[in-house]
C-alpha positions in Angstrom: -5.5 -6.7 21.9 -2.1 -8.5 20.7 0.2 -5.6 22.2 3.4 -7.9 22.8 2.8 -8.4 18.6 2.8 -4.9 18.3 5.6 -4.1 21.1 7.9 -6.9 19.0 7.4 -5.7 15.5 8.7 -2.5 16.9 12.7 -2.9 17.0 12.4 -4.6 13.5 10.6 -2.0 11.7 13.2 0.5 13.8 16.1 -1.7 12.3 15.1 -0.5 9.0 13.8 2.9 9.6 15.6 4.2 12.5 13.8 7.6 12.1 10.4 6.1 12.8 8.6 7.1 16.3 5.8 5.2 17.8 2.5 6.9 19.9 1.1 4.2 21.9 -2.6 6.3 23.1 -4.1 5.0 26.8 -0.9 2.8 27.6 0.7 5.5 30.0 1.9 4.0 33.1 0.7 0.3 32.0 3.6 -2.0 33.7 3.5 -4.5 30.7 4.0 -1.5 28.3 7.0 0.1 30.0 8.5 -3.4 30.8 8.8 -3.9 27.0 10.1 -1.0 26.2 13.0 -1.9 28.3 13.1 -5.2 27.1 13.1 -4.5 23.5 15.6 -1.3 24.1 12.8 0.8 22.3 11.9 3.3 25.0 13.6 6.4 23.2 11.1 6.0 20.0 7.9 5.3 21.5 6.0 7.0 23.6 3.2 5.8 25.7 0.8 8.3 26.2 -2.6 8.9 28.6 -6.2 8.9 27.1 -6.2 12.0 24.5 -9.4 13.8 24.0 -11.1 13.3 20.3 -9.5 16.7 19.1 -6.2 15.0 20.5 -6.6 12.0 18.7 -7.3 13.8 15.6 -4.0 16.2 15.6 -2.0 13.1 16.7 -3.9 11.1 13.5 -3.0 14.1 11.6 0.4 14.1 12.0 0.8 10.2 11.7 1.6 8.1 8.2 0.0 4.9 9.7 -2.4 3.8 12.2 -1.7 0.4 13.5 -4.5 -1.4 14.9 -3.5 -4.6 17.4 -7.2 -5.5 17.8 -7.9 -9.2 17.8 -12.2 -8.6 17.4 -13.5 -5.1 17.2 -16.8 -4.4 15.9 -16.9 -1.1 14.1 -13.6 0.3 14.3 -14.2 4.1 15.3 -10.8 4.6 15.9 -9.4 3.0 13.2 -11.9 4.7 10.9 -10.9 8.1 12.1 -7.4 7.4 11.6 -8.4 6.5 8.2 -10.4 9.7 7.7 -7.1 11.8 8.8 -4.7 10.3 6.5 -3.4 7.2 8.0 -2.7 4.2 6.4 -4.3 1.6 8.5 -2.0 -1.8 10.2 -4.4 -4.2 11.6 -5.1 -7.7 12.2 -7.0 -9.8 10.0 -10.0 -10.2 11.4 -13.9 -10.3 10.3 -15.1 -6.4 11.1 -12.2 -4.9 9.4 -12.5 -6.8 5.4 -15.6 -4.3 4.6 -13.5 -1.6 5.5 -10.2 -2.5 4.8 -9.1 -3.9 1.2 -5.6 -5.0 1.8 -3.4 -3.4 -1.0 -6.0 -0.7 -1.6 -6.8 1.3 1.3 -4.3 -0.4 3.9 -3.1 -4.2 5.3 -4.1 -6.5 7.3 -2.0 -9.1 8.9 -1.5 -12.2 10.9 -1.8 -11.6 15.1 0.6 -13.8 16.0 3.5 -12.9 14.0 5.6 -9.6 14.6 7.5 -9.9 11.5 4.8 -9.9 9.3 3.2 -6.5 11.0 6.9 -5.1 10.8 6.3 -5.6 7.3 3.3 -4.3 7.1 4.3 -1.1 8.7 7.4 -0.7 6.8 5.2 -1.4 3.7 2.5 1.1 4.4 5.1 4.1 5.8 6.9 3.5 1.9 3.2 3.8 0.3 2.7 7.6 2.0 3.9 11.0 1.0 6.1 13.2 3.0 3.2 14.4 4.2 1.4 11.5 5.3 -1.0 10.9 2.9 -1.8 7.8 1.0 -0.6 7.0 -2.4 -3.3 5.9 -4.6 -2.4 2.3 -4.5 -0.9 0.3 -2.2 1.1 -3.0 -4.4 1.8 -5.7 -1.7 
């Protein structure tokens, strides 16, 4: 997982949508977690959560725009693919397991690990591509 990429993109994609608020699932009480969002002056928009059951998961994926995925090698995504399933536009990293369900442009964006602007962008990109009720718009132009 590339959480510091995810943790730094934050503030930037806050800069431009101030409203935005971040769920960060299994992270509650992980020292790295709450160290960054002290660093990055973020704490009052995300919040890092404990392990939610799958019904959990699926109201939280419910009420989402956009999944972000920090994974640098997955093999079938299940959460990913639920998010997907709910709604969410999927963020993730480029990586081999996720081109034969992802198409960037299409169906979501994939992006580079190591670079927080470029998954800011890729955030702010997908949360303009979905309706006020969270739902993706047809297509996705990148």
């Amino acid at each position: 997982m590339r959480n510091e990429t995810f943790f730094r993109a934050i503030p930037l994609v806050l800069a431009v949508q101030p409203q935005a608020r971040f769920i960060c699932t299994t992270m509650a009480g992980e020292p790295q977690a709450e160290r960054w969002l002290d660093e990055l002056g973020i704490a009052g928009r995300v919040e890092l959560m404990p392990r939610q059951s799958r019904a959990q998961m699926a109201n939280l994926f419910r009420r989402a725009r956009v999944a972000v995925s920090p994974s640098l090698h997955d093999g079938t995504p299940n959460t990913l693919l639920e998010a997907m399933a709910c709604g969410c536009i999927p963020v993730a990293f480029d990586i081999e397991s996720l081109r034969e369900w992802i198409v960037p442009g299409l169906n979501g964006l994939l992006g580079s690990p190591n670079d927080p602007d470029a998954l800011a962008q890729a955030i702010l990109l997908a949360l303009r591509r979905t309706s006020s009720i969270g739902r993706l718009v047809p297509k996705i132009h990148a």
